[in-house]
C-alpha positions as CSV (number, residue, x, y, z in Angstrom):
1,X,-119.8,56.6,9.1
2,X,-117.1,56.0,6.7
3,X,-114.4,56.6,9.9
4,X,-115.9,54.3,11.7
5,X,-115.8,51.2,9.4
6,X,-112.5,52.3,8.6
7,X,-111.4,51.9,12.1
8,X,-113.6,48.7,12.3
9,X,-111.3,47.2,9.3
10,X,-108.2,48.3,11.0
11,X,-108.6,47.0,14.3
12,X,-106.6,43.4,15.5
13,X,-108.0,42.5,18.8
14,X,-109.1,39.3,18.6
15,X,-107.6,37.9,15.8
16,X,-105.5,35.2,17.3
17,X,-108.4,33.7,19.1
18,X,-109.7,33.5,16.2
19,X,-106.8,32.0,14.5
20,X,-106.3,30.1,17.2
21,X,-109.8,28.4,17.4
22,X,-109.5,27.4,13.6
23,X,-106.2,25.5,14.2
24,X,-107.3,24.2,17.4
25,X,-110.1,22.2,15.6
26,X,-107.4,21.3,12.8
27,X,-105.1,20.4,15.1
28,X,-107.7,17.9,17.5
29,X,-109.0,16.5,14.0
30,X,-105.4,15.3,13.2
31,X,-104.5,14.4,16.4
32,X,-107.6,11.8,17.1
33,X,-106.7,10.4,13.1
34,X,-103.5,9.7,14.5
35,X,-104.3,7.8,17.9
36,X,-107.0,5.8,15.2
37,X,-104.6,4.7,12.5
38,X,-102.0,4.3,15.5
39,X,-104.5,1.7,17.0
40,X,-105.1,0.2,13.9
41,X,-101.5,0.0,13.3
42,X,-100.6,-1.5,16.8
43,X,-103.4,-4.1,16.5
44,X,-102.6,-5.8,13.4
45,X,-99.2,-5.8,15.1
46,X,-100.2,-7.7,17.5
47,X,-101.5,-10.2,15.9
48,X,-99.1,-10.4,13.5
49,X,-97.2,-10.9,16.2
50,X,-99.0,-13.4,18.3
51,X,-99.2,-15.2,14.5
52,X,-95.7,-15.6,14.2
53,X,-94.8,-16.8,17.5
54,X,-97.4,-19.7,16.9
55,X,-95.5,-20.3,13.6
56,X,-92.0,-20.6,15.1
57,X,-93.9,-22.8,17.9
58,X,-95.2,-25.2,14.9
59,X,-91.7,-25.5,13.1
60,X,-89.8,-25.9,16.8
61,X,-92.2,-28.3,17.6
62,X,-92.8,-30.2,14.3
63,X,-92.2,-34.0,15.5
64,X,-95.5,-33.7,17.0
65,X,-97.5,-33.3,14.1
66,X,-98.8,-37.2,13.9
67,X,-101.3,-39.1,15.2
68,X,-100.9,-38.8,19.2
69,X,-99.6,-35.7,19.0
70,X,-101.1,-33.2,17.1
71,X,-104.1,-32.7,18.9
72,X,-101.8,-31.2,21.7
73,X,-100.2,-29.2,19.4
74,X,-103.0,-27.5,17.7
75,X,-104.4,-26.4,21.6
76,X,-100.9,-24.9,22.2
77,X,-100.5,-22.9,19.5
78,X,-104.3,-21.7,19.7
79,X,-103.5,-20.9,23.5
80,X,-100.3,-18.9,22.1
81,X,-102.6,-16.7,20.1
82,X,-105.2,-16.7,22.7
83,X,-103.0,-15.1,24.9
84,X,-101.9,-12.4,23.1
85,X,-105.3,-11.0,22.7
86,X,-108.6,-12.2,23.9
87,X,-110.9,-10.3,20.8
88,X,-108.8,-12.5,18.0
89,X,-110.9,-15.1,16.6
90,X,-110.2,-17.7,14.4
91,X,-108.5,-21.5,13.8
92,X,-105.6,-23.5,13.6
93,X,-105.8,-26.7,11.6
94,X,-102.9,-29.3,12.3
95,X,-102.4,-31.1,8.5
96,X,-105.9,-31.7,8.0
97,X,-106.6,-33.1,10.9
98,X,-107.1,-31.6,14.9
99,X,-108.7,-27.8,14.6
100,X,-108.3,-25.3,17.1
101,X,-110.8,-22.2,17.1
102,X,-109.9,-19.7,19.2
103,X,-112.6,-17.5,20.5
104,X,-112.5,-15.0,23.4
105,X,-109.1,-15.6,25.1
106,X,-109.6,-19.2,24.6
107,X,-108.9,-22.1,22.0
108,X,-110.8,-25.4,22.2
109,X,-109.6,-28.6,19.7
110,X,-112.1,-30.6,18.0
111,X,-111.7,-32.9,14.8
112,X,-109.7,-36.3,14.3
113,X,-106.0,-36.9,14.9
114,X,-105.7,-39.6,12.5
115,X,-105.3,-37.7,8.8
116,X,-101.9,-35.5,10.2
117,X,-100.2,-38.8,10.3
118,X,-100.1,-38.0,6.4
119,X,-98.6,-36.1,4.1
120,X,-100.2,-33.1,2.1
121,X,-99.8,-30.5,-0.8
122,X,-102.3,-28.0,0.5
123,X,-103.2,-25.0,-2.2
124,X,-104.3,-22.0,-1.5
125,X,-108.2,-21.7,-2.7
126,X,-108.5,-17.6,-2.2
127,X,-109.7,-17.6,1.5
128,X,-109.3,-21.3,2.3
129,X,-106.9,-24.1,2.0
130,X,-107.5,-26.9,-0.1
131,X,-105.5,-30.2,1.5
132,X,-106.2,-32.7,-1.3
133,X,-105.7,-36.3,-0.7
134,X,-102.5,-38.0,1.6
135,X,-99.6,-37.8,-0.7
136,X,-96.2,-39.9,0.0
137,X,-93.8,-37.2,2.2
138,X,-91.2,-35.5,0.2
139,X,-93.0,-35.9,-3.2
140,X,-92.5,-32.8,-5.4
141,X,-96.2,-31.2,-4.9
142,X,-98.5,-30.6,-8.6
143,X,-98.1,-26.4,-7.1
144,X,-94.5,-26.3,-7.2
145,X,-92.5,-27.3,-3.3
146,X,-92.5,-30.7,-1.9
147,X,-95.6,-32.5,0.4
148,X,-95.1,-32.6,3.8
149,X,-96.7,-31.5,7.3
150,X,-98.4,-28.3,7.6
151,X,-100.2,-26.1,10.3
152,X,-102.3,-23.3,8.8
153,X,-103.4,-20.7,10.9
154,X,-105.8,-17.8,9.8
155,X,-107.1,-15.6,12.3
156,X,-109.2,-12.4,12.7
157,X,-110.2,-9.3,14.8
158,X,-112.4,-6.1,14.5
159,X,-110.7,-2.7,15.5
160,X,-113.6,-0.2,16.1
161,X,-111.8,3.5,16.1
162,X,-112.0,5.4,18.9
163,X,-112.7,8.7,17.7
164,X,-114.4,7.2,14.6
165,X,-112.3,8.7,12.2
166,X,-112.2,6.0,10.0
167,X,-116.1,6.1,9.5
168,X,-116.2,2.3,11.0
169,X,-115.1,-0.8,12.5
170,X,-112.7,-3.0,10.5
171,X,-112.1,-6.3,10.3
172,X,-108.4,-7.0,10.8
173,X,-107.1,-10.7,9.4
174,X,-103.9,-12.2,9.2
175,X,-103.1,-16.0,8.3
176,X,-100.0,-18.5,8.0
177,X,-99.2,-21.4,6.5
178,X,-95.6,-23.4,7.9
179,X,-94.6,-26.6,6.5
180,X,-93.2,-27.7,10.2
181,X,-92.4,-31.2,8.3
């Protein structure tokens, strides 16, 4: 009896498919963490992306933020960020006045043209943008800066991970604000 557990406790035979079944499930583990954060990572930059193109659209493009023209402008930088990916969500607001929400690959404007004729010294309320009352242009604002034209852009998506590794979907938001003026 005590011979054969002693050559029971000697014997190796099988003992890198054993090894190699633990790793194995290490190794898929941190593999599928890695595509989920990578996706994570790659979809913020996206938008990040598609944000800052719409920004550097605004400033190029800043003699158009009045009262004929800034209803165009808030559907093409909505459409910018549209385009870039159809599951961001969210608005672009042309100095309190024309408001693009973009939803599903596509922005549609709504609101009136007349208030980005005027100046502004928008503060920042937490999540939203106060815009205060029309101010003369180039007036030092109360919150340091000077008042002028601005296009505020805050937009949003959920990234749901593939191999669930991180427990749930997340909501993904990224917002500007460019004094174009």
């Amino acid at each position: 009896m005590r011979a054969s557990a002693r050559r029971f406790l000697r014997d190796t035979k099988g003992v890198i498919a054993i090894e190699f079944a633990v790793f194995a499930v290490v190794f898929i583990i941190l593999m599928g963490a890695i595509v989920d954060f990578g996706g994570l990572a790659f979809t913020r930059f996206r938008m990040e992306n598609a944000v800052s193109a719409a920004s550097n659209y605004a400033l190029v493009n800043g003699e158009s933020i009045n009262a004929t023209g800034a209803a165009t402008l808030a559907a093409a930088i909505g459409s910018i960020i549209a385009s870039a990916d159809s599951g961001i969500s969210g608005k672009v607001v042309v100095n309190n006045g024309p408001e693009a929400t973009i939803s599903g690959g596509n922005a549609t404007v709504a609101g009136s043209a007349s208030p980005a004729a005027s100046c502004y010294c928008p503060s920042n309320n937490g999540s939203s943008i106060n815009w205060g009352g029309a101010v003369t242009c180039d007036e030092p604002c109360p919150s340091g800066g000077l008042a002028g034209k601005f296009v505020t852009i805050d937009v949003k998506r959920t990234y749901t991970p593939l191999f669930l590794f991180l427990d749930e979907a997340r909501e993904i938001a990224v917002s500007a604000t460019v004094q174009a003026k």
